[in-house]
TORSEBA-573457 format. One record per residue (C-alpha): residue in one letter; chain; x, y, z. Coordinates in Angstrom, 3 decimals. Example, Ala and Ser with C-alpha at 12.3 -4.5 7.8 and 13.67 -1.06 7.14 Angstrom:
2
A|A|12.300|-4.500|7.800 .
S|A|13.670|-1.060|7.140 .
end
This chain:
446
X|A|109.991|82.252|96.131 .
X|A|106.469|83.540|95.227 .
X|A|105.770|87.314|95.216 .
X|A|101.986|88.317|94.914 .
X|A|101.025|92.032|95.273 .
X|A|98.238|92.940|97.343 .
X|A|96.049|96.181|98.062 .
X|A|97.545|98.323|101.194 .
X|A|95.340|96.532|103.835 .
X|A|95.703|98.297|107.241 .
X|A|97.848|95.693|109.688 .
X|A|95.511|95.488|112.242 .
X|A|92.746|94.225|109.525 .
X|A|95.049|91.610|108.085 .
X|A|95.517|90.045|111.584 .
X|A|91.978|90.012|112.161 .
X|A|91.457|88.032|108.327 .
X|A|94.404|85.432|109.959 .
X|A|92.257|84.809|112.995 .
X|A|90.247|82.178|111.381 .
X|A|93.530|80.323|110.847 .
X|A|95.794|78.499|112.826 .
X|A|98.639|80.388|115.214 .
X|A|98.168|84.196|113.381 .
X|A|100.565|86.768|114.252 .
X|A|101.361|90.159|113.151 .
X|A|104.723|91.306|113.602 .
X|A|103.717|95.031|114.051 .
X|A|105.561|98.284|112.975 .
X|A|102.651|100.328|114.103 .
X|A|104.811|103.127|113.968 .
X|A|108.457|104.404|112.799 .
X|A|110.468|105.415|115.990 .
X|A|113.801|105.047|116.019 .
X|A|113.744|103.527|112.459 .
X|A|112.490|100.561|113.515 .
X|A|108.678|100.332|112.302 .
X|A|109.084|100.445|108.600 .
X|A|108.093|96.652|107.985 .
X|A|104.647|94.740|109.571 .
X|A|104.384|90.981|108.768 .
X|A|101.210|88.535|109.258 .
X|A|99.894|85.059|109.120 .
X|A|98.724|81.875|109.829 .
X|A|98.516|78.396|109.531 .
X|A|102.107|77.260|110.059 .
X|A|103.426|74.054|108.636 .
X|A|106.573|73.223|110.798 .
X|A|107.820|74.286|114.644 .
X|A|110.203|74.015|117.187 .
X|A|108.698|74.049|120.823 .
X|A|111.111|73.308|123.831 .
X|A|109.337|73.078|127.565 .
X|A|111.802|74.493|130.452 .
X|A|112.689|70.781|131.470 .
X|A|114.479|70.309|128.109 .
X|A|115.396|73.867|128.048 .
X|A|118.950|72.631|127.081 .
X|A|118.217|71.546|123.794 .
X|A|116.289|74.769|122.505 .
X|A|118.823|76.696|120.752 .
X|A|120.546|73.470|119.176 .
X|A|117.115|72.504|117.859 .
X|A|116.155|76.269|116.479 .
X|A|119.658|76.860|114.943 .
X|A|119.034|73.269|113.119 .
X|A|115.367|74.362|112.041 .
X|A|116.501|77.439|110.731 .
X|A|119.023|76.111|108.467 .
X|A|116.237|74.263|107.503 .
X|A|113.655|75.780|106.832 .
X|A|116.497|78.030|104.783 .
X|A|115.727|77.116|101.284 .
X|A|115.859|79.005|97.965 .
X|A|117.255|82.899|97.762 .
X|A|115.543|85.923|98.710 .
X|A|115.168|89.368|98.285 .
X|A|117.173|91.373|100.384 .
X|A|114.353|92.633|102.373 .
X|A|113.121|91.155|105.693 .
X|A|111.869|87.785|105.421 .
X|A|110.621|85.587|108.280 .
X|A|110.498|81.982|107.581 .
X|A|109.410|81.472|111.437 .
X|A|107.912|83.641|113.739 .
X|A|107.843|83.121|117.488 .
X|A|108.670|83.885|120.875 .
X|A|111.728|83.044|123.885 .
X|A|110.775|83.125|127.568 .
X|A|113.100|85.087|129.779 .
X|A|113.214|81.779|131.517 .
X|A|115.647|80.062|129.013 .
X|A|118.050|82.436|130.333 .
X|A|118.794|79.736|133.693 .
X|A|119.839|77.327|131.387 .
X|A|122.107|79.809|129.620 .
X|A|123.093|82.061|132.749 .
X|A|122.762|80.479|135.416 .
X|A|123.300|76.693|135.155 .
X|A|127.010|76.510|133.752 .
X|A|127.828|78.125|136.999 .
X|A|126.067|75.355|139.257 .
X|A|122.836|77.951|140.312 .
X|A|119.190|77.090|140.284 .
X|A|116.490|79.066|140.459 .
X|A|113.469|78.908|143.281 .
X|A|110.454|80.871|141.909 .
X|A|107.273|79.773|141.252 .
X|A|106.487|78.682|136.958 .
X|A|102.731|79.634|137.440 .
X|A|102.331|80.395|133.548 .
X|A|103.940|77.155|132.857 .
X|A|104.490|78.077|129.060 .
X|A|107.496|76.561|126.765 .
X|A|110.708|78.528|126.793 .
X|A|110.858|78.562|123.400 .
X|A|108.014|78.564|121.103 .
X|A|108.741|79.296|116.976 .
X|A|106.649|78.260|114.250 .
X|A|107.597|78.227|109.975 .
X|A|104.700|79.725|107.775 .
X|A|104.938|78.927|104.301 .
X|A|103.558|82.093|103.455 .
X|A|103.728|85.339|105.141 .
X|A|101.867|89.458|104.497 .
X|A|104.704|92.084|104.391 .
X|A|103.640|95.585|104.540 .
X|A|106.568|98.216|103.886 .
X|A|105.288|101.364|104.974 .
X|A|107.797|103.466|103.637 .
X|A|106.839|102.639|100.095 .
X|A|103.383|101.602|100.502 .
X|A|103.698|98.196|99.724 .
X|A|101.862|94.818|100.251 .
X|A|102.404|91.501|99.441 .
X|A|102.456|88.064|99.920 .
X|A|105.704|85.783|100.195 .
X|A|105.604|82.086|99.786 .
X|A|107.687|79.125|99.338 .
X|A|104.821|77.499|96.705 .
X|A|102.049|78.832|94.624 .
X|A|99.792|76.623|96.942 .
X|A|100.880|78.630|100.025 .
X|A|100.593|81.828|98.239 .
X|A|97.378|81.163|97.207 .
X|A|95.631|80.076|100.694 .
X|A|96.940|83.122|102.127 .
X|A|95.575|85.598|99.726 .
X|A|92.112|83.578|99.686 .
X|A|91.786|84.650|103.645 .
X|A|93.206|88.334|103.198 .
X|A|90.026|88.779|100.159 .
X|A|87.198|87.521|102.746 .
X|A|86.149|90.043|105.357 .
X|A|87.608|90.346|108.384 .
X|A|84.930|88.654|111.509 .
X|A|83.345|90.759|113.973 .
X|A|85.519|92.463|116.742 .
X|A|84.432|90.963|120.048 .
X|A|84.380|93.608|123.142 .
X|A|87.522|93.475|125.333 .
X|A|85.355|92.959|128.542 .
X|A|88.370|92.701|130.906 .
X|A|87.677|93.106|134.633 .
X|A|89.528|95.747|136.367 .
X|A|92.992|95.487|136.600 .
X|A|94.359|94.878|139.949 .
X|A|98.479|94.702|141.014 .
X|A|99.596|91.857|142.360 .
X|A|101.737|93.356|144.798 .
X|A|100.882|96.192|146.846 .
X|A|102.971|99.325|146.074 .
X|A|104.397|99.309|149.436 .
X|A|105.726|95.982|148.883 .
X|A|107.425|97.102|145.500 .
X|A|108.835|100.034|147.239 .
X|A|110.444|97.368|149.575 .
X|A|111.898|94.862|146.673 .
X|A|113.630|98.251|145.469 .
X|A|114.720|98.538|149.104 .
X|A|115.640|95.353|148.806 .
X|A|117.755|95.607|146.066 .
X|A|118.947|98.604|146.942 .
X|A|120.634|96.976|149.817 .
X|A|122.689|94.590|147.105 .
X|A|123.870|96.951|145.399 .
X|A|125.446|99.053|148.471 .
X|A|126.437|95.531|149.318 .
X|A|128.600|95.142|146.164 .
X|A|126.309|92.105|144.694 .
X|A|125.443|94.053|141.806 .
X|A|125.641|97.171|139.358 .
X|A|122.096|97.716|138.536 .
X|A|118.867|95.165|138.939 .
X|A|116.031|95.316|136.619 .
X|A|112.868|94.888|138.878 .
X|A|109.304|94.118|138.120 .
X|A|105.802|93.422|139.146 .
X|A|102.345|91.873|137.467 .
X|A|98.948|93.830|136.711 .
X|A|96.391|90.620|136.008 .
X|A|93.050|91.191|134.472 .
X|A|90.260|88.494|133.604 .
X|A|89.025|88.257|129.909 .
X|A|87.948|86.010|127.639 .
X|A|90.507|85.019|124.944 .
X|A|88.265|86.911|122.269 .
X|A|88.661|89.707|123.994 .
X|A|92.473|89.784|123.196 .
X|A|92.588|91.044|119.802 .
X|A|90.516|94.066|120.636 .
X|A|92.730|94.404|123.861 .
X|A|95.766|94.308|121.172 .
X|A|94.114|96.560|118.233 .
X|A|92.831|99.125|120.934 .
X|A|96.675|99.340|122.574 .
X|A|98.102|99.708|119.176 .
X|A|96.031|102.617|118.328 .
X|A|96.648|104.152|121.566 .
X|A|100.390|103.671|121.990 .
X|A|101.839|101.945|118.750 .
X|A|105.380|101.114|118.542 .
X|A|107.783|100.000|116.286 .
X|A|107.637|96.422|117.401 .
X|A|104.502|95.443|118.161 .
X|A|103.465|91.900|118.374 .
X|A|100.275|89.820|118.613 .
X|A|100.835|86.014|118.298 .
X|A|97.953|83.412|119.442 .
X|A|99.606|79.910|120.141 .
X|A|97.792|76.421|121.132 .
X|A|99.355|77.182|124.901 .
X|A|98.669|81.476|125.237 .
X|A|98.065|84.444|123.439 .
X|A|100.896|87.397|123.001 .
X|A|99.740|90.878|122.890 .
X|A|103.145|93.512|122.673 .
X|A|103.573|97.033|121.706 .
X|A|107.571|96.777|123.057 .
X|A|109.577|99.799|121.145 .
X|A|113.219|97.871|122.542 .
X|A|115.384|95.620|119.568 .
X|A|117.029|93.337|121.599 .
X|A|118.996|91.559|118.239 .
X|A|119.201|92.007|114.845 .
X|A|121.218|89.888|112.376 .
X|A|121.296|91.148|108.667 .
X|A|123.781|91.495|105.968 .
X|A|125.763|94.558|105.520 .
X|A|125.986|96.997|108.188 .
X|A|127.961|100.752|108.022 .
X|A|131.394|101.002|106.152 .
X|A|133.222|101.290|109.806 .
X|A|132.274|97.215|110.282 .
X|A|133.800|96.622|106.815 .
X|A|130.780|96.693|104.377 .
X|A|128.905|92.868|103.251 .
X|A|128.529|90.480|106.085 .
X|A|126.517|89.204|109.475 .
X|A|126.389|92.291|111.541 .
X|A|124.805|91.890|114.773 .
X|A|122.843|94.594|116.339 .
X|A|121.043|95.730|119.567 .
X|A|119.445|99.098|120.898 .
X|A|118.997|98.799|124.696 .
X|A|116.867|101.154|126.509 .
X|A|117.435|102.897|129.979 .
X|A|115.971|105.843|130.916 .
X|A|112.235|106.164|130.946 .
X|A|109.858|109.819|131.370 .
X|A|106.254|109.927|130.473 .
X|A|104.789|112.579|127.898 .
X|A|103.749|115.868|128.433 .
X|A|100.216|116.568|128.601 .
X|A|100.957|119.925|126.790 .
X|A|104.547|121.118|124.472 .
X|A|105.963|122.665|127.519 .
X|A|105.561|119.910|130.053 .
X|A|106.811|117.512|127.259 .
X|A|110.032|119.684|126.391 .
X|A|110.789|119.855|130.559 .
X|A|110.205|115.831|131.005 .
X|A|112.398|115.428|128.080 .
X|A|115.339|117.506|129.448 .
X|A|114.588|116.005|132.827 .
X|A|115.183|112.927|131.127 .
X|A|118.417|114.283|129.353 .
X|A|119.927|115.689|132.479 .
X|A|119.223|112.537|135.163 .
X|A|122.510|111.833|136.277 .
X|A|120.671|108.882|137.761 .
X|A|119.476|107.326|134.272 .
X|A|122.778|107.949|132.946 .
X|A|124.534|105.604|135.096 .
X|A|121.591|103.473|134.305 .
X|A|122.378|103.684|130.634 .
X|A|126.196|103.288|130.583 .
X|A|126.107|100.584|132.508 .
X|A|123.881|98.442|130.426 .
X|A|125.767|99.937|127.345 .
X|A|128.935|98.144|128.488 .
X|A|127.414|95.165|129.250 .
X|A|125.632|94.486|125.957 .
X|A|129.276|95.492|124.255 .
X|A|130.986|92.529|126.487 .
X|A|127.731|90.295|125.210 .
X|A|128.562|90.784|121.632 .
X|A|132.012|90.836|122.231 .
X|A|131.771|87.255|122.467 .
X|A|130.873|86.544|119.721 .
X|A|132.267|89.318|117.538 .
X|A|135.219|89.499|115.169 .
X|A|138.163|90.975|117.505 .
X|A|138.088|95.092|117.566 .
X|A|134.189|95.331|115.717 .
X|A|131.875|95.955|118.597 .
X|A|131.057|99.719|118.087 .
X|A|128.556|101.928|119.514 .
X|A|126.945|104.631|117.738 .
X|A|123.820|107.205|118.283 .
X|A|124.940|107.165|122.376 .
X|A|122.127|108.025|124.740 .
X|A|119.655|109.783|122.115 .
X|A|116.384|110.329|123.214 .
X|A|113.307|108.658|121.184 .
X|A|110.000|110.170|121.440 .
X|A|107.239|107.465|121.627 .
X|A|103.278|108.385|122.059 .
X|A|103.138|107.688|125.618 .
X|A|107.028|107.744|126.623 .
X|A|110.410|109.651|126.373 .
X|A|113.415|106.921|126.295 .
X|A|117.002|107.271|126.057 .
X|A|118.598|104.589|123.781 .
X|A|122.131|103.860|122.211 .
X|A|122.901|101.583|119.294 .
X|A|125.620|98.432|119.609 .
X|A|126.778|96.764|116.985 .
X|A|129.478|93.929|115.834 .
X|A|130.816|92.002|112.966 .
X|A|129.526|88.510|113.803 .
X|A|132.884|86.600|113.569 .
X|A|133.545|82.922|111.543 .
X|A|131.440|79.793|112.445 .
X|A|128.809|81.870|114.915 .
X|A|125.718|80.461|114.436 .
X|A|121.732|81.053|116.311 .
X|A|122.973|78.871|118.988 .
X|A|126.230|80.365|119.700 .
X|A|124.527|84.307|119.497 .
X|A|122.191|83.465|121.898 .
X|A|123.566|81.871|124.420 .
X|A|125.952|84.453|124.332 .
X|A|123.446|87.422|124.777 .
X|A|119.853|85.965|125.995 .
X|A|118.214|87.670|128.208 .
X|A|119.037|90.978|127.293 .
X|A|120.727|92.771|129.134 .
X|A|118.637|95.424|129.606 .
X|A|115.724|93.268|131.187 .
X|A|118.390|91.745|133.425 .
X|A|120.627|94.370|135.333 .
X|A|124.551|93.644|135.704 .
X|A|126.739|91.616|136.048 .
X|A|123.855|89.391|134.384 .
X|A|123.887|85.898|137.144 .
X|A|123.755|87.907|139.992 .
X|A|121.210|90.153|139.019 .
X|A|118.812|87.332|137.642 .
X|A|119.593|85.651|140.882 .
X|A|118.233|89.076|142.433 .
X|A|115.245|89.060|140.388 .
X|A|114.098|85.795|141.191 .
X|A|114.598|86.049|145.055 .
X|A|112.373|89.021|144.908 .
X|A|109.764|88.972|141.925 .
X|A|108.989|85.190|143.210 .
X|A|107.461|84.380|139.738 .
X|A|108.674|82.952|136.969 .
X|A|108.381|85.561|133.987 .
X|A|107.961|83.643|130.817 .
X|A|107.863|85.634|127.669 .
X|A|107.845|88.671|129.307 .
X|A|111.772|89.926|129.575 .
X|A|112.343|86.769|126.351 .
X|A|112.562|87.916|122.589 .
X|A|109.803|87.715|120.519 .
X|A|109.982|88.188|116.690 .
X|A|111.250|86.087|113.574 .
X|A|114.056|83.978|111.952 .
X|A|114.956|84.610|108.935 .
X|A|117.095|82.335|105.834 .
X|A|120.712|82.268|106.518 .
X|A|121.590|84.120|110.180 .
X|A|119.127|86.839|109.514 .
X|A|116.815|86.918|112.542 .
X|A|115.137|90.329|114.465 .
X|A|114.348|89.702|118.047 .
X|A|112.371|91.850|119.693 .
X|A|112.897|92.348|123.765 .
X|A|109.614|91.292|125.125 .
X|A|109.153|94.276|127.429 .
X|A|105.563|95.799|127.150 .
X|A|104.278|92.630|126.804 .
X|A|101.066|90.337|127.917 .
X|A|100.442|87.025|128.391 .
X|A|96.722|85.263|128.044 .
X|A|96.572|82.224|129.536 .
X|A|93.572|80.257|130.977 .
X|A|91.551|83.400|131.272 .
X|A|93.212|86.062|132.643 .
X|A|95.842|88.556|131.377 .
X|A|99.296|89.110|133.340 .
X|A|100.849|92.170|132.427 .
X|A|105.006|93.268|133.925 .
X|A|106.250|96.365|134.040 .
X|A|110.030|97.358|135.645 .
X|A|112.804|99.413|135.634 .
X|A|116.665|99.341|136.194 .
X|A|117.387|100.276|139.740 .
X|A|121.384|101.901|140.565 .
X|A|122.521|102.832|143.651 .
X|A|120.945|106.388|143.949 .
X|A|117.477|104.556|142.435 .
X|A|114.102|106.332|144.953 .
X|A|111.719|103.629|145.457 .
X|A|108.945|106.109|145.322 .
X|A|110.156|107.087|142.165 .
X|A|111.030|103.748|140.948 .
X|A|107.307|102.791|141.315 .
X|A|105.967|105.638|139.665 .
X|A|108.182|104.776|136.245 .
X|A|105.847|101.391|136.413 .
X|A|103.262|103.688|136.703 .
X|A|104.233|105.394|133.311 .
X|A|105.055|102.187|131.390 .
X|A|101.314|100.762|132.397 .
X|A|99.254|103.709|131.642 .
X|A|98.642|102.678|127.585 .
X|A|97.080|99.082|129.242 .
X|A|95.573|100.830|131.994 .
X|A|93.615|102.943|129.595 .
X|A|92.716|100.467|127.010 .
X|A|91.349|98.188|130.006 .
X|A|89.716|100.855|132.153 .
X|A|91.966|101.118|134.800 .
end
C-alpha cells in the first residue's frame, strides 16, 4: 500500500479535480451526525468492475463477494479503505425477497439501470476530518501518482444547474390515496408497516449535476453523502441512514476483535424549526409521537431478525434506542443494531440476508415490497438500494440510498417516502415528503 499526504483540499473541490476522469465519486461525510461523517473518500478512473443488469440479477452477489476477495490484496491500515465504490438498486431485492417464494413483480423498469453497479480504483482521496487529514491510498506508485497529478491541477469551471422546475409525478391527492390504500392492508392484516413513495423529476443537463450535488451539500450536508457519475447515470445523495457496516472490532459486549455487523435504521421524521423554540417543540413532537414509535419498533425488530440470520447465536444487540439526531433540515429518531457476524458469512450470504433495508421496505419485508410495487407502479432503482464501498476482507459500509437522485437521459428523478402504521394520516403522511424534499426543492427552485 502507498500512502501520500496531501494539503486539506475541501471535498467538494476534489470531486470537481476527478471530473475530468473516468466514473469520479466522492463518498461524502459532509457533516458529523450521528458519528457517521468523520471520513470523505474520492476518485476516478477505475481499473476493474462488477456490473449485473436485473435479468442476471441472480448472479450479483456471487460475482461481488468473488471480486472483493479479489481485489483484497496486501494489508491495510485499520482505517476505512474502499477498494470499490458503487451502488445496489432496491430492485435486486426481487431476486432476494421475492423470488425464492415463487412472486414476481409487475411495475414498470423505466430507469432501466443495472442492479448492481461497483467499480475498484487503484487509488482513492481520504479526508479524516477529525484530524485534519488528507491523503492518497494506492495499490502502486503508478496509481498514486496519477491521482495526485489531477488533485494539483485546478478544478474546471462549475457549470449552472439550469434545472426546469420540478414537478411531482403524482398528484398529492393520488398519494393521499396510495396511503389510503395501504392503509386498508394493514387493517386487513397484510402488513405491519409499508414504506411508500413518490418521484419529483426535473430536466437538466448532466453538467448541471455536480452543481445540483455541491449546492445540496452545502445546504443540507449529511454524513453520507454521495455523488458517483457512471457510463449508464449519475448519483447525487445527501442520505444521513447506514444501512450496513462491516468492520473489525465492535464494543466489549460482542466479545472484542472480529466482523461485527452494523445498521442504524431511521423512523420518525420532523422538519427544523425556523427559530430555537419551534425547533425544541418539533423535536419533542417528534419524541412523544406514539405514532412514530410504533413506526420505529417495528422496523427495530425486523432489522434484529435480518441480522439474526446471519449472526453468531445470542449477539444481535441494540443500543442508543430511539435517540433523536439533529440534521440541518430534519429531526430523526434512530436506534443502533448490531451482531457478531458468525463463521463462514461472507458479502453474499449478508446481503441476501438483509437487502433492501428494512427501513425502505416496511414489514414483514415480501408483503410489503409486494405493496410497494402494486402502488408506486415504478421500478425504483438505486433509490431504496445501498450505495457506498467494499472494503479488503468483509469490511464494507453501505449506505441506504434514501435522499437520493438519479440522472439519466436528461432529466432528474428524485423519491421521497415514509413508513405508514395503522394510525398513519394521509394528509400528514404527504406533508413528511414535503419535509424530506425541501433541501432539493430549494437548490432547484422549487
Amino acid at each position: 500500500m502507498f500512502k501520500v499526504p496531501t494539503p486539506p483540499y475541501d471535498p467538494g473541490d476534489v470531486l470537481r479535480r476527478c471530473l475530468r476522469g473516468e466514473r469520479p465519486f466522492l463518498l461524502d461525510g459532509a457533516c458529523d451526525a450521528d458519528g457517521l461523517g468523520r471520513f470523505s473518500f474520492a476518485g476516478c478512473d477505475p481499473d476493474d468492475g462488477v456490473v449485473v443488469r436485473r435479468a442476471d440479477a441472480a448472479m450479483a452477489l456471487p460475482l461481488l463477494e468473488a471480486a472483493q476477495r479479489r481485489w483484497t490484496v496486501g494489508p491495510v491500515d485499520d482505517k476505512p479503505w474502499p477498494l470499490a465504490v458503487g451502488y445496489l438498486g432496491y430492485d435486486l431485492g426481487e431476486e432476494l425477497v421475492a423470488r425464492p417464494a415463487g412472486r414476481r413483480f409487475s411495475s414498470v423498469d423505466d430507469l432501466e439501470l443495472p442492479v448492481c453497479d461497483f467499480a475498484r480504483y487503484p487509488a482513492i482521496w481520504r479526508w479524516d476530518r477529525k484530524e485534519r487529514r488528507g491523503e492518497v491510498l494506492a495499490h502502486d506508485a503508478q496509481a498514486a501518482e496519477k491521482l495526485l497529478q489531477r488533485l494539483q491541477r485546478t478544478p474546471p469551471p462549475l457549470a449552472p444547474i439550469g434545472a426546469s422546475a420540478p414537478l411531482w409525478q403524482i398528484s398529492d391527492d393520488e398519494y393521499r390515496g396510495r396511503v389510503g390504500r395501504v392503509l386498508e392492508y394493514l387493517r386487513a392484516g397484510d402488513a405491519y408497516q409499508v414504506n411508500l413513495s413518490h418521484r419529483v423529476t426535473s430536466r437538466l443537463d448532466e453538467s448541471g449535476m455536480i452543481s445540483l450535488y455541491l449546492a445540496l451539500r452545502q445546504k443540507a450536508p449529511a454524513p453520507l453523502g454521495m455523488f458517483l457519475q457512471t457510463p449508464t447515470a449519475t448519483l447525487a445523495s445527501n442520505t444521513p441512514e447506514l444501512f450496513l457496516r462491516v468492520e473489525r472490532g465492535g464494543p466489549k459486549s460482542l466479545g472484542g476483535p472480529g466482523w461485527i455487523v452494523e445498521t442504524r435504521p431511521i423512523k420518525g421524521t420532523r422538519g427544523r424549526g425556523r427559530d430555537a423554540e419551534e425547533d425544541r417543540r418539533l423535536a419533542t413532537e417528534l419524541e412523544g409521537s406514539t405514532k412514530d414509535a410504533a413506526e420505529h419498533l417495528m422496523i427495530v425488530d425486523l432489522l434484529r431478525n435480518d441480522l439474526g440470520v446471519v449472526a453468531e447465536l445470542g449477539s444481535v444487540e441494540v443500543s442508543g434506542f430511539q435517540r433523536r439526531v439533529e440534521l440541518p433540515t430534519v429531526h430523526h429518531l434512530v436506534s443502533t443494531v448490531r451482531a457478531r457476524v458468525a463463521d463462514g458469512v461472507g458479502l453474499a450470504r449478508m446481503l441476501a440476508a438483509t437487502f433492501p433495508g428494512g427501513s425502505v421496505t416496511g414489514a414483514p419485508k415480501l408483503r410489503a415490497m409486494e405493496i410497494i410495487d402494486e402502488l408506486e407502479g415504478v421500478r425504483r432503482g438505486p433509490y431504496c438500494g445501498a450505495l457506498g464501498w467494499l472494503g479488503p476482507g468483509a469490511r464494507l459500509d453501505l449506505a441506504l440510498g434514501i435522499r437520493t437522485g438519479v440522472w439519466r437521459g436528461g432529466e432528474l428523478s428524485w423519491a421521497v417516502g415514509g413508513g405508514i402504521v395503522a394510525d398513519s394520516d394521509p394528509d400528514e403522511e404527504l406533508a413528511e415528503t414535503r419535509v424530506k424534499a425541501q433541501a432539493l426543492m430549494a437548490v432547484v427552485g422549487g
